[in-house]
TORKOLLO-26320 format. One record per residue (C-alpha): y, x, z. Coordinates in steps of 0.25 Angstrom, whole numbers, padded with zeros to 4 digits, always signed. Layout:
<rs>
YXZ ...
</rs>
This chain:
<rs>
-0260-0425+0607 -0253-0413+0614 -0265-0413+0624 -0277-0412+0613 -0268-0402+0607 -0267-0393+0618 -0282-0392+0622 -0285-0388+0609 -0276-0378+0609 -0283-0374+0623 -0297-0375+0616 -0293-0366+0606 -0286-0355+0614 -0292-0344+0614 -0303-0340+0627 -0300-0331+0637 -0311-0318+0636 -0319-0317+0648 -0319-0305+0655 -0332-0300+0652 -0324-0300+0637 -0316-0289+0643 -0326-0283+0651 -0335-0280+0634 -0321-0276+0628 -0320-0264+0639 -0334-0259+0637 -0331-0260+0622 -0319-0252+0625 -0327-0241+0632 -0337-0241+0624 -0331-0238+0611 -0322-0228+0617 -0336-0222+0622 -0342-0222+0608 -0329-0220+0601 -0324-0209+0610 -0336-0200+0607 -0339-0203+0591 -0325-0200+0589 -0330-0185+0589 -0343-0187+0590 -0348-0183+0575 -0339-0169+0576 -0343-0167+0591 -0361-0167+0587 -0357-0159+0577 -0351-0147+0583 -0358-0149+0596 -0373-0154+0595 -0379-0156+0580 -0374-0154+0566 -0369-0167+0555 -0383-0170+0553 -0387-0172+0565 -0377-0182+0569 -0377-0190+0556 -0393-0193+0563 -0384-0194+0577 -0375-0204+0571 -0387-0211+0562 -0394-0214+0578 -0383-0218+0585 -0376-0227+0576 -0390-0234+0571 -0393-0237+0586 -0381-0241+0588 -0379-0253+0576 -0395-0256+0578 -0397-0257+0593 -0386-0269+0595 -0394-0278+0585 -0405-0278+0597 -0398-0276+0608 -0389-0289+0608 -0402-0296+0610 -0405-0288+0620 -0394-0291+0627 -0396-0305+0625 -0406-0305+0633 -0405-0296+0644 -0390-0297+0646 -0379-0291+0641 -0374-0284+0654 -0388-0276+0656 -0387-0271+0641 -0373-0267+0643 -0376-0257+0656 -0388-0252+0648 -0378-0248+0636 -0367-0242+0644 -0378-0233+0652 -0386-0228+0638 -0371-0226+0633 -0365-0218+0645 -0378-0209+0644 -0377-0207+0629 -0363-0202+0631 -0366-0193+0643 -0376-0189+0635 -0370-0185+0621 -0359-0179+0627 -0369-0169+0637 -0380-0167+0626 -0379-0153+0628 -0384-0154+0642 -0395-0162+0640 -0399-0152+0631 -0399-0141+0641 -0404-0150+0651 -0415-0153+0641 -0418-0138+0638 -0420-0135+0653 -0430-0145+0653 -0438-0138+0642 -0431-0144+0629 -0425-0131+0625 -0425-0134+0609 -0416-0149+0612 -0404-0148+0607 -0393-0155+0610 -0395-0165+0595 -0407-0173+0600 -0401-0176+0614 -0387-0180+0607 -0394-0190+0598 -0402-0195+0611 -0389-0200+0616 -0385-0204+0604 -0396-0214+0603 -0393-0218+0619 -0379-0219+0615 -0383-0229+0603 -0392-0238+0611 -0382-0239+0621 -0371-0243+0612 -0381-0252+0604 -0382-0260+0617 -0368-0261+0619 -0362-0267+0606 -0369-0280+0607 -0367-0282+0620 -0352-0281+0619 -0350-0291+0606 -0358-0299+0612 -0351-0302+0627 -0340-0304+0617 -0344-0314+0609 -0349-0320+0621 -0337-0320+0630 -0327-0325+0617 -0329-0340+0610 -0321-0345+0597 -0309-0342+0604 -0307-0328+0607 -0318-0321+0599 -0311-0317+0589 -0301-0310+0598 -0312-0306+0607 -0319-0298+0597 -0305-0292+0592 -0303-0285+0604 -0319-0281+0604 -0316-0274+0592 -0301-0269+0596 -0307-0263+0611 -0316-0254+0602 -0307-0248+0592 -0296-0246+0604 -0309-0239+0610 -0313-0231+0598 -0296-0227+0596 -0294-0222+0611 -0308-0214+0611 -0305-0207+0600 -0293-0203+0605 -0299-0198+0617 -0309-0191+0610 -0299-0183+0601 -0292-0179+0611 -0305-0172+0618 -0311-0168+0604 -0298-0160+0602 -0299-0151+0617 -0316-0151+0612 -0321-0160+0624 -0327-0170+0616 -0337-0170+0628 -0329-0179+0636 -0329-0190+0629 -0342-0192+0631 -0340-0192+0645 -0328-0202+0643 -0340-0211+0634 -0349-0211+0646 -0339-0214+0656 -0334-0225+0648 -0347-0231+0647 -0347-0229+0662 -0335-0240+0662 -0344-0248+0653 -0355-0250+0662 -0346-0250+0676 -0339-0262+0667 -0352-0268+0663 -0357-0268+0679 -0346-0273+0685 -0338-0282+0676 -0348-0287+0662 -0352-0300+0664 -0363-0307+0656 -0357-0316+0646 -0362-0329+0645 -0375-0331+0634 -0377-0340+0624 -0385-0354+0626 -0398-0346+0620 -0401-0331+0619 -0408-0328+0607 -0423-0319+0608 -0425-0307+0600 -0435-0314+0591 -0423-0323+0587 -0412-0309+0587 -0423-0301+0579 -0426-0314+0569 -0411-0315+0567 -0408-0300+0564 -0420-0301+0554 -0413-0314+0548 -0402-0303+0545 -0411-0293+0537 -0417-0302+0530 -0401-0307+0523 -0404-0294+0513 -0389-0297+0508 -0383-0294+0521 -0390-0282+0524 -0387-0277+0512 -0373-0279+0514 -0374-0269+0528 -0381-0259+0519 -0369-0258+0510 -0359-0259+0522 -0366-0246+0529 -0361-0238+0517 -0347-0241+0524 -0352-0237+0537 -0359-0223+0532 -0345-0219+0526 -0338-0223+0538 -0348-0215+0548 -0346-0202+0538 -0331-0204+0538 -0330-0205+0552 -0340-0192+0557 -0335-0184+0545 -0321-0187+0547 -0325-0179+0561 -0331-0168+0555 -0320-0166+0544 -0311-0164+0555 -0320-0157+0565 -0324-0146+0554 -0311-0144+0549 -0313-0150+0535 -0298-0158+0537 -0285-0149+0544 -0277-0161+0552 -0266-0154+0553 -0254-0162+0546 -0259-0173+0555 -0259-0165+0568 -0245-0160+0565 -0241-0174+0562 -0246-0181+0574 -0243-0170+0582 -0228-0170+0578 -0227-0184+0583 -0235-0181+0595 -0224-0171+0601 -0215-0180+0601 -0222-0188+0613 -0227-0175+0619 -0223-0160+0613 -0237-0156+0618 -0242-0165+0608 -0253-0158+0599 -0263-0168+0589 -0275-0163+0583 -0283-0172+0573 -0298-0172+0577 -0311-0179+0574 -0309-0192+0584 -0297-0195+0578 -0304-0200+0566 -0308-0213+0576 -0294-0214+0581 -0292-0217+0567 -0301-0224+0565 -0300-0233+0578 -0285-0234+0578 -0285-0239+0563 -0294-0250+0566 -0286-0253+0579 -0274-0253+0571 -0276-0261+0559 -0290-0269+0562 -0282-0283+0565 -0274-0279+0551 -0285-0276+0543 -0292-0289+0547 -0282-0298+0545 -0280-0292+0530 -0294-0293+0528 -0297-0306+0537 -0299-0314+0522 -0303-0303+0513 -0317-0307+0504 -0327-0299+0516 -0335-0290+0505 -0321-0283+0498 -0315-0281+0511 -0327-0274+0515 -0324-0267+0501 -0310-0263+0503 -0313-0258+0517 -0324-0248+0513 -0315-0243+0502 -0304-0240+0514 -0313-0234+0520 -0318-0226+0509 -0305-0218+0508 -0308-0210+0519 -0318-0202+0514 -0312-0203+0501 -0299-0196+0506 -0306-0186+0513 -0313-0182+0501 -0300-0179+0494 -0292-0175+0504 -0292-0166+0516 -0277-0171+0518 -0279-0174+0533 -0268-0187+0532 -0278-0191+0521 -0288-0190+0531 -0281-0199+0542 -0277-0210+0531 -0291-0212+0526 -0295-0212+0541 -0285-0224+0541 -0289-0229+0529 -0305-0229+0533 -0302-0236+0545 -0295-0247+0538 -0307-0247+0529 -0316-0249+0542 -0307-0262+0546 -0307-0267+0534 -0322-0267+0528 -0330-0268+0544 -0325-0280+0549 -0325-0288+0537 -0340-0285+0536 -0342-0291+0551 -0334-0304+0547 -0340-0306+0535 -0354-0306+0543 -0349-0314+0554 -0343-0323+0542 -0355-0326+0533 -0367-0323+0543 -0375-0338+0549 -0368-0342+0560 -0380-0341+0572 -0382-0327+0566 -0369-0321+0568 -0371-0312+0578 -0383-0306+0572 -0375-0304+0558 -0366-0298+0565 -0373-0288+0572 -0378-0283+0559 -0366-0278+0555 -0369-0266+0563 -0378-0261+0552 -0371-0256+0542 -0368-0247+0553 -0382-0242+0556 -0386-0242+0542 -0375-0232+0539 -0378-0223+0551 -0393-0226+0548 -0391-0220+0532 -0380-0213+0531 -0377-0204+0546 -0388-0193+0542 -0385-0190+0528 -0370-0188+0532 -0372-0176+0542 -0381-0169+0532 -0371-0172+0520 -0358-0167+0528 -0367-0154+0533 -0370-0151+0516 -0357-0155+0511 -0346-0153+0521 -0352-0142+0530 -0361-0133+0519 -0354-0135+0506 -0341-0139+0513 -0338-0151+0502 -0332-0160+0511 -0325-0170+0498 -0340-0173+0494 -0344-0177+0506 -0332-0187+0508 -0336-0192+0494 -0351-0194+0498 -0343-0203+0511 -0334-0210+0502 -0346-0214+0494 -0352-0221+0505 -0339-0231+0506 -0339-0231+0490 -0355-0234+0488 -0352-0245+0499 -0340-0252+0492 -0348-0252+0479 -0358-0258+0485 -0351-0268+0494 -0344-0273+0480 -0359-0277+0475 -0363-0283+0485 -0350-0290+0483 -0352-0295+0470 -0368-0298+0472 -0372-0301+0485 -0360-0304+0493 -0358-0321+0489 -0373-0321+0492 -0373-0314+0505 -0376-0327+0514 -0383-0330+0530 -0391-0340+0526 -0405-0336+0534 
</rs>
């Protein structure tokens, strides 16, 4: 009996990951310290540099529209063409959207020369925005899915918990690099540090990605498109994507208008300076902390970083739709506290706070997806967890430059405008409990 015993233990052990595995987590890696490294002060930075609040909420609409719509599309693509040729098409369109945003100005004078004097430097930004958007859109697909293929029941789990830890580590060192330029006002450079990372991405995608190996049968894009329909047509589910958007529109306002309460001087940091500084000296007596706008993601990152694994565990066997709930109300104090308060300890707490809020309600929306949608459509379900995303940068990213420009910057009433974000996470909560109470036992997969 020993023997049986011990080959089932083999069997069950967990598989080694291949090194195409590890080749997808660097990319990951870069990639989000890319994108991370330059929305960290990205909102503040259009601001004072190129356009106004309005402008980029249209900026923000575009880019994160393409960026949540394109991978529905382009995995099949991929599927078909390969995913390495996909891969070294992204990394190019991205490294000339960073090079891009980052030298607008030139392309403007180079555009003046050529005749173009009226261009301003707006349209061009938002050109490679949209370049920026296509390339990422590419990207995320491709990197899931050398994942999924490259784990089996064994590892996957693991696999994809190291995914989703290479990006936050990502996100968290970016924006530190990125504070630390904000603060000697060379923001610029981190576009160039975006590019050369994707440099790395496609040197890495040339010399060392290997095609993981494909499933028996490829499906067409008359079988993807049929599928994706399939998902429309489940009205109940849709609706519950809808509702979850309202989270992401007060998230997206918290987080570019967190920037400009800093940026524009609306909060004085300067209890948290003196504290951190005071523990700073003691290390190095040149020590000197300045709290600016990408600190708000190193927050934001390290939290998640920090307390993801804990937050999962205390929710892993919470009822899906309450959780969602209770996440959206963490987050919600956020903007609640920064409508009463300009207390700047109050401000970090509810950054804390809002992040846990994030941890909490977010993943228990993709489980409960990958829970309860048909087993041959999984994938498919999944990938539209994406649009509550989209939706909120579709409806909501526009009105939120025009309604900080009358508010904050005309009439100076910064509390209503935190009451207006802080109703976006209420309104969601209240309907998230209806949709509780009368569609959620009847929200099934059957088609």
């Amino acid at each position: 009996m020993a023997e049986p015993a011990a080959a089932d233990r083999a069997k069950k052990a967990r598989s080694k990951f291949p090194r195409t595995y590890w080749v997808v987590i660097v990319m990951e890696f870069f990639e989000r310290f890319a994108f991370y490294g330059m929305m960290a002060f990205l909102a503040d930075y259009f601001v004072k540099n190129v356009g106004n609040h309005e402008q980029w909420g249209a900026l923000r609409t575009v880019l994160f529209m393409i960026l949540y719509i394109v991978p529905i599309l382009s995995g099949a693509l991929a599927e078909k063409v390969g995913y390495k040729k996909v891969l070294g098409v992204a990394f190019l369109l991205m490294g000339a959207a960073y090079l891009g945003v980052g030298r607008s100005d030139y392309c403007r004078e180079v555009l003046a020369s050529a005749g173009f004097e009226n261009m301003t430097a707006v349209p061009i930004f938002f050109a490679f925005m949209i370049v920026l958007g296509l390339g990422g859109g590419l990207f995320k697909p491709i990197i899931s899915g050398t994942i999924a293929r490259s784990t089996d029941e064994t590892n996957s789990t693991v696999g994809f918990g190291i995914y989703y830890w290479s990006i936050n580590v990502g996100s968290f060192l970016a924006s530190l690099v990125a504070a630390h330029y904000v603060e000697q006002n060379n923001e610029e450079i981190m576009f160039i540090f975006a590019a050369v990372c994707v440099g790395l991405m496609l040197f890495n995608n040339f010399f060392f990605y290997r095609e993981p190996s494909k499933p028996g049968k490829i499906k067409s894009f008359a079988d993807t498109a049929s599928a994706i329909g399939t998902v429309f047509t489940n009205w109940r589910f849709i609706v519950l994507l809808v509702i979850f958007s309202g989270f992401w529109a007060m998230y997206n306002r918290s987080q570019d208008s967190a920037l400009w309460l800093l940026s524009e001087n609306y909060l004085d940091m300067t209890p948290v300076n003196d504290f951190v500084t005071s523990i700073g000296v003691k290390f190095h007596e040149d020590f000197q902390f300045r709290f600016n706008v990408a600190h708000v993601m190193t927050i934001n990152a390290g939290v998640i970083i920090v307390l993801q694994v804990v937050v999962s565990y205390l929710v892993r066997n919470a009822p899906p739709l309450p959780t969602m709930i209770v996440g959206i109300g963490l987050a919600t104090t956020f903007p609640l506290i920064t409508a009463l308060s300009t207390n700047p300890w109050l401000f970090v707490l509810g950054l804390v706070l809002f992040s846990i809020g994030e941890i909490t309600a977010y993943p228990k929306l993709i489980s409960y997806v990958g829970l309860i949608a048909p087993r041959d459509k999984v994938a498919i379900y999944m990938g539209f967890v994406f649009l509550p995303i989209f939706f909120a940068s579709m409806f909501f990213d526009i009105p939120n430059g025009w309604v900080w420009d009358e508010l904050v910057v005309k009439n100076k009433d910064i509390t209503t405008y935190w009451y207006i974000v802080a109703g976006l996470g209420v309104f969601t909560m209240v309907c998230l409990i209806l949709y509780h109470k009368l569609l959620g036992k009847k929200l099934t997969f059957e088609k």
